[in-house]
C-alpha positions in Angstrom: -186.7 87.8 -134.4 -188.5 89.0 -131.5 -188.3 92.6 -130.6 -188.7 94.1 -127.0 -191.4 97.0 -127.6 -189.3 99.3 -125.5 -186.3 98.9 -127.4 -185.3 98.7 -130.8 -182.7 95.8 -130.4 -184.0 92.0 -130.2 -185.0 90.6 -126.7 -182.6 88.1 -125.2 -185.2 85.3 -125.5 -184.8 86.4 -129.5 -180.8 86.3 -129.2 -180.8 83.0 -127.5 -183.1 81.3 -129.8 -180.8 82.6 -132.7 -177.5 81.3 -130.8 -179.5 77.7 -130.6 -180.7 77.7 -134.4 -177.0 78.8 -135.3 -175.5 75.8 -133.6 -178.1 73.4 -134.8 -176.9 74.2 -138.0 -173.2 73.4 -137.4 -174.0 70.6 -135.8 -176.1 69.6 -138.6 -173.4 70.4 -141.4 -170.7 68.9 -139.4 -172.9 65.8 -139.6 -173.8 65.5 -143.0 -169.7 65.9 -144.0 -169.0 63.3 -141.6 -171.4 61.7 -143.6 -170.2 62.3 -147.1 -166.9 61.5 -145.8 -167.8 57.9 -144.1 -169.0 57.1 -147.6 -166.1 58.2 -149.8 -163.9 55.8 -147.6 -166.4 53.0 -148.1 -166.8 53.0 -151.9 -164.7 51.0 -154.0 -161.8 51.7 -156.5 -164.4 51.2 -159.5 -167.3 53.7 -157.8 -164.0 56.2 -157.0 -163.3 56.2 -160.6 -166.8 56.8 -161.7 -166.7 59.5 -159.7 -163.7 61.2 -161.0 -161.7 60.4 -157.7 -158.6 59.1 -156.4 -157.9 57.1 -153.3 -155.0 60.1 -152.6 -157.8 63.0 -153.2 -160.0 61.0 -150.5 -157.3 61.1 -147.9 -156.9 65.2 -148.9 -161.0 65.3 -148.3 -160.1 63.0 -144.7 -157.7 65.4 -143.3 -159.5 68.5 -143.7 -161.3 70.0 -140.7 -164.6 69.5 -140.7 -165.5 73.4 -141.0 -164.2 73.4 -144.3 -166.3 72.2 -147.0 
């Protein structure tokens, strides 16, 4: 972080650069669980079962919000 050199808090060039990376990374999450998501729809019964997963715990993962992992 950049701090101001006549205060001991972080400039707002600092704060606003730290507000930008903090949504780039929600953005970025909430893309790669779309992701994730878009592909557990796609795959087949046999690839579900190799996994371990049902068709009913893929609707579960569906309905969540996306800020939940």
């Amino acid at each position: 972080m950049i701090w101001s050199a006549s205060r001991r808090r972080p400039s707002r060039l600092a704060m606003v650069a730290s507000a930008w990376q903090r949504l780039a990374k929600i953005v970025r999450i909430r893309r790669e669980r779309s992701s994730a998501r878009r592909q557990l729809v796609a795959m087949s019964e046999r690839e579900l079962l190799d996994c371990g997963m049902s068709r009913s715990e893929i609707e579960y993962e569906l309905k969540k919000p996306f800020r939940r992992k």
